[in-house]
C-alpha positions as CSV (number, residue, x, y, z in Angstrom):
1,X,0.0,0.0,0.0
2,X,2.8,2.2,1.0
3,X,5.0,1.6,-2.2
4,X,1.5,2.2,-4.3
5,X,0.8,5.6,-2.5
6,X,4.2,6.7,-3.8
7,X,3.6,6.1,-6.9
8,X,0.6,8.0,-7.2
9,X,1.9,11.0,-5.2
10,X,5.0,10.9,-7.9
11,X,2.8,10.8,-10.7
12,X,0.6,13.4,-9.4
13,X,3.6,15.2,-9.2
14,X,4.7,14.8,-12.9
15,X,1.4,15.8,-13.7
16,X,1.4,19.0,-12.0
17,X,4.9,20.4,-12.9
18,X,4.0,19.4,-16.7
19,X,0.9,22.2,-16.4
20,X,2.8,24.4,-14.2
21,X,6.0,24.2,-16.4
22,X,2.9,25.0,-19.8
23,X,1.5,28.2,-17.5
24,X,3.6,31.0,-17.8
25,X,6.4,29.4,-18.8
26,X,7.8,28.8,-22.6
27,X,6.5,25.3,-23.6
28,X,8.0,23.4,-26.1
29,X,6.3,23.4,-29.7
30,X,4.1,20.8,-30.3
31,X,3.3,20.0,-26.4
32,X,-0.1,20.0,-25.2
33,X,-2.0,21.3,-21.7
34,X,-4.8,22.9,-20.1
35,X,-5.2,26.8,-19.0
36,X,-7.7,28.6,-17.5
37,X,-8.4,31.3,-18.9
38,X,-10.6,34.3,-19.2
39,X,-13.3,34.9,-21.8
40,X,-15.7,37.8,-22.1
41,X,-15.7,37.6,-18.1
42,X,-16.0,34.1,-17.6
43,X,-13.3,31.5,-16.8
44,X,-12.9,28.8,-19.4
45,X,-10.5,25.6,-19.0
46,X,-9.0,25.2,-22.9
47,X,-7.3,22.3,-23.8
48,X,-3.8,23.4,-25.8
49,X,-1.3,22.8,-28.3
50,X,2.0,24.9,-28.6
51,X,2.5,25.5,-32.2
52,X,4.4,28.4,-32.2
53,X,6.7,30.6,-30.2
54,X,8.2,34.2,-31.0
55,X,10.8,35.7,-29.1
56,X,11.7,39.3,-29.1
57,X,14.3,41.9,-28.0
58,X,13.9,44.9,-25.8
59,X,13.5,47.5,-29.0
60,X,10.6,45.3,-30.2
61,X,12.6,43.3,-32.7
62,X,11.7,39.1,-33.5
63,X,15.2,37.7,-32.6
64,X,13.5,33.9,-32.6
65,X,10.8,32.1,-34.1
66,X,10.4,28.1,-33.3
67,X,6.7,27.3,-35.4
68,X,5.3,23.4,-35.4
69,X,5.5,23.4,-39.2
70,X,8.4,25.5,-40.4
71,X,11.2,24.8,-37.6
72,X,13.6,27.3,-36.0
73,X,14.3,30.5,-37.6
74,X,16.9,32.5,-35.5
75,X,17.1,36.3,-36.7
76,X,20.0,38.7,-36.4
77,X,18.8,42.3,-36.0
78,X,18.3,44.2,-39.4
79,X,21.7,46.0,-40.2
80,X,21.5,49.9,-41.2
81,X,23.8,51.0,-44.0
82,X,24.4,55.1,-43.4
83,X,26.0,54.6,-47.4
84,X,23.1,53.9,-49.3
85,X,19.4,53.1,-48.0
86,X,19.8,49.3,-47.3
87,X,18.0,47.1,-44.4
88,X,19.3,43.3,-45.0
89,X,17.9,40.7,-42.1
90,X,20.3,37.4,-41.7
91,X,18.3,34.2,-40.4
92,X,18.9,30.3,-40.0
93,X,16.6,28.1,-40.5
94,X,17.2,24.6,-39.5
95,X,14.3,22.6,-39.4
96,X,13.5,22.9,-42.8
97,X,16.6,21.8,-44.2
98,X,18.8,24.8,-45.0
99,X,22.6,24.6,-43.8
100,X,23.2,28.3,-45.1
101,X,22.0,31.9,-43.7
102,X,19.2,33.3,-45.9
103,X,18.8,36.8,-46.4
104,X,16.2,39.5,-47.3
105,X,17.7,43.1,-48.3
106,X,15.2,45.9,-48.2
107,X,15.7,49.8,-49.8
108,X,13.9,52.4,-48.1
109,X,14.1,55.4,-48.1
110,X,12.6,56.9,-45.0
111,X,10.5,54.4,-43.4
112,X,9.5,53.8,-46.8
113,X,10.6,50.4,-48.4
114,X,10.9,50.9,-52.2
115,X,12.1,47.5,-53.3
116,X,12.9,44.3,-51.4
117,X,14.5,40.8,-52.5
118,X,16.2,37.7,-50.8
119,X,18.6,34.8,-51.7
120,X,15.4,32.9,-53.3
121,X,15.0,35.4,-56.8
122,X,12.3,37.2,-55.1
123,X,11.6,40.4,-55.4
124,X,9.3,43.4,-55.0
125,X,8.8,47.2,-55.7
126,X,6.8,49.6,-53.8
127,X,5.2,53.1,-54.7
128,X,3.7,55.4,-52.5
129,X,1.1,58.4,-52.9
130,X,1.6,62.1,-51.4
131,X,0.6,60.8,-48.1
132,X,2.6,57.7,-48.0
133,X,0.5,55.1,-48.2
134,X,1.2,52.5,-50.5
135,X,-0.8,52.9,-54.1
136,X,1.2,49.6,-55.9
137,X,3.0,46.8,-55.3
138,X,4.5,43.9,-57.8
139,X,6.4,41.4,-57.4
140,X,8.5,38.8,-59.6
141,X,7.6,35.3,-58.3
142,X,4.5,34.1,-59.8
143,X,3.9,37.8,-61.3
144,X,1.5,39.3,-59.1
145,X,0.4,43.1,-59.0
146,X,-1.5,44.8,-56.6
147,X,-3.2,48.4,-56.5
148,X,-4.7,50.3,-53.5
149,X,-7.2,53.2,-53.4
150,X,-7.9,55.5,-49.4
151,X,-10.5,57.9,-49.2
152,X,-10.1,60.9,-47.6
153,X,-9.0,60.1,-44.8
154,X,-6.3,57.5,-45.8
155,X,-8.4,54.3,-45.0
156,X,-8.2,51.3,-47.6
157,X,-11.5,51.4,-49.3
158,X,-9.8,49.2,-53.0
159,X,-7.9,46.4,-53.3
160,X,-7.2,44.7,-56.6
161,X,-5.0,41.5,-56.8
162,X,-3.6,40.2,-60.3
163,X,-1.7,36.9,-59.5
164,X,-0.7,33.7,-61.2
165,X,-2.2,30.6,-60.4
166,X,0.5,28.0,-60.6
167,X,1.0,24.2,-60.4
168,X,2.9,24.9,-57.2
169,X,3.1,27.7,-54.8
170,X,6.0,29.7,-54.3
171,X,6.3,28.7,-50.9
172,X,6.2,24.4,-51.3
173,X,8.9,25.6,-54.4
174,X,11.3,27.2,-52.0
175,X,11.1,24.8,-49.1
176,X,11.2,21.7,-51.5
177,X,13.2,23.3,-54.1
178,X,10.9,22.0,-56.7
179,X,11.1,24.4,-59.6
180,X,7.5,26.4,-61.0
181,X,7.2,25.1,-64.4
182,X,4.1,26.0,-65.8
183,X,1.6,29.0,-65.0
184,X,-2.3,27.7,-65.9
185,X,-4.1,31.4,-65.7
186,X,-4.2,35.0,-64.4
187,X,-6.4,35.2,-60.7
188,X,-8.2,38.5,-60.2
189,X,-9.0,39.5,-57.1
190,X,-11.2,42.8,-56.2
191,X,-11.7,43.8,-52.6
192,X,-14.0,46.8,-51.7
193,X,-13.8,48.3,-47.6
194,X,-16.6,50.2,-45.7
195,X,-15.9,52.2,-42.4
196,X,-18.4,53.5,-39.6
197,X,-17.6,57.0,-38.2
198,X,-14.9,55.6,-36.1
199,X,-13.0,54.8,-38.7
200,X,-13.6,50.9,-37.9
201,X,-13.3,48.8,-40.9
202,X,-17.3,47.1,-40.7
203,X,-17.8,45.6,-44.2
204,X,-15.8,44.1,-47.1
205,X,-16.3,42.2,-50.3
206,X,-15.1,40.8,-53.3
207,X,-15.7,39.9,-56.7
208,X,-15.9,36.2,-56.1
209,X,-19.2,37.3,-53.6
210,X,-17.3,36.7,-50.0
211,X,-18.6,39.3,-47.9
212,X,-17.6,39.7,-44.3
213,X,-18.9,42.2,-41.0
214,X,-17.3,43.4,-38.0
215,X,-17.9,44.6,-34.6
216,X,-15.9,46.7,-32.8
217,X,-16.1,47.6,-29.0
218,X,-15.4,50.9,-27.4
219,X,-11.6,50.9,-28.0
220,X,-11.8,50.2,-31.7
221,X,-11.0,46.4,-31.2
222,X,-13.0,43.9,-33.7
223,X,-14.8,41.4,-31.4
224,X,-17.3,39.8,-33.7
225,X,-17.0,38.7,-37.4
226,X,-19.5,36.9,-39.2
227,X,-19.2,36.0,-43.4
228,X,-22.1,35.4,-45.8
229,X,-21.2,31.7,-45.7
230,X,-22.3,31.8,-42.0
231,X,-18.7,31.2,-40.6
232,X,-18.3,33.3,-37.5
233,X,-15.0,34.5,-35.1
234,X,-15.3,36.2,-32.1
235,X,-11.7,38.1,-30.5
236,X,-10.6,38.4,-26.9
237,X,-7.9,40.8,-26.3
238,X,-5.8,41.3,-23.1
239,X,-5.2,44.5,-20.7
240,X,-2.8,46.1,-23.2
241,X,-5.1,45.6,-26.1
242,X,-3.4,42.3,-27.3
243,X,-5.0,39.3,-29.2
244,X,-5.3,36.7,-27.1
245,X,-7.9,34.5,-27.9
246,X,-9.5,34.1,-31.8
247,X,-12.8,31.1,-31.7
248,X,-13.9,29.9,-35.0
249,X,-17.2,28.4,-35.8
250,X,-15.5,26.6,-38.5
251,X,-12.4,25.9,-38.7
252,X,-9.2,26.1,-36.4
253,X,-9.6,28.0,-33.1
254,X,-6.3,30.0,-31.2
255,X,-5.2,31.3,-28.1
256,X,-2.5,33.8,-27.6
257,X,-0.2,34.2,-24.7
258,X,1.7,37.3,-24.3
259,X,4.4,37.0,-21.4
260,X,6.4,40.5,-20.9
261,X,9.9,41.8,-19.2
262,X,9.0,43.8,-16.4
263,X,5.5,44.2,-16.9
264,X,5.7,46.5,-20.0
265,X,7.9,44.7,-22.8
266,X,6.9,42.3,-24.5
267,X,9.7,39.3,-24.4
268,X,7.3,35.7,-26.1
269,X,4.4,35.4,-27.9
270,X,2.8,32.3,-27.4
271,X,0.9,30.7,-29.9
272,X,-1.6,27.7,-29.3
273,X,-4.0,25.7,-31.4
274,X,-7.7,24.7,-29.4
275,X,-7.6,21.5,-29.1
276,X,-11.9,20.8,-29.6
């Protein structure tokens, strides 16, 4: 009897510092647990899965990124060039099978970027209207063009999207280094935005007849969203005006953990999958 009640007080021991070590703490990716946690004023027990965690420095920076399905990504600060208007960002990757450092140089000018491209072949060029706010965008993988339209007051109210639709998507090419071979067609896209008074974004649609509303509450942060295929989300957001919880009625559901340095900084982002 004696040797039996040790065993269970060690394995109730196991189980607790597993849950203590996945509250608060950094879990590992891909480990699951339980947290209680606060919803719209009531306290709901979730059941987790780690899928991703974000680091970041003291200037706000992403210095480390460890997601379930893309591996380890550790990123060296952006390097300013006072010679010519250069950003380049250095990362590893290790998970996904690179034994090299990648790279992504960016030209502003300002805090405007005016073209972008990385070790891949991408790239990308920028332009801007009077009030800075970006009018075009193209880039060279798969072709695709975008243009934006603001109204008066600089909010988004256009969006049109001219890609290619190809055999395979840039991404599965660069991690499988499988070459794009053929493109099948052009994809257009067309995106109109509606505001309320406050500036919140309440209404979009598209050509392809998706239409989506939101709710905001009294601090401008969308609560409620609801499609015209009947798929809804409701938002939860913490004291400083984080995401922290995002519920699908369809679909994947996430919660958000945000642990900060000195109660002000934020040092991980925490990102977990609901387990339903």
């Amino acid at each position: 009897m004696k040797k039996f009640k040790r065993v269970m007080l060690s394995l109730i021991l196991l189980i607790s510092f597993f849950f203590i070590n996945c509250l608060g703490n950094i879990p590992d990716v891909g480990s699951k647990c339980h947290k209680e946690v606060n919803i719209r004023g009531k306290h709901v027990l979730l059941d987790l899965q780690c899928i991703r965690v974000e680091e970041y420095d003291k200037d706000g920076f992403e210095i480390y990124v460890n997601d379930i399905e893309y591996g380890e990504k550790k990123l060296i600060k952006p390097k300013r060039s006072l010679k010519k208007p250069e950003v380049t960002i250095y990362y590893e990757n290790g998970k996904s099978g690179f034994d090299r450092e990648m790279w992504i140089e960016k030209y502003s000018y300002g805090n405007l970027i005016h073209t972008e491209k990385d070790c891949e072949g991408y790239e990308a060029w920028y332009e801007y209207d009077s009030n800075g706010k970006l009018i075009y965008r193209r880039q060279s993988v798969e072709g695709g063009e975008f243009w934006y339209e603001y109204n008066s007051q600089n909010d988004l109210i256009f969006e049109k999207k001219i890609e290619k639709v190809t055999k395979e998507s840039h991404a599965i090419a660069v991690f499988t280094r499988t070459p794009i071979e053929s493109i099948l067609r052009d994809k257009m896209i067309k995106i109109w935005y509606e505001y309320d008074n406050k500036r919140n974004m309440i209404h979009q649609k598209d050509n392809k007849k998706n239409e989506s509303w939101h709710e905001y509450d009294n601090k401008g942060k969308r609560i409620h969203t609801k499609t015209n295929n009947n798929i809804e989300i409701w938002y939860e957001y913490d004291s400083k005006g984080n995401l922290i919880y995002e519920k699908k009625s369809v679909g994947k559901s996430y919660f958000y953990e945000n642990i900060y340095e000195d109660n002000r900084i934020l040092k991980y982002k925490i990102t977990y999958k609901i387990i339903e």
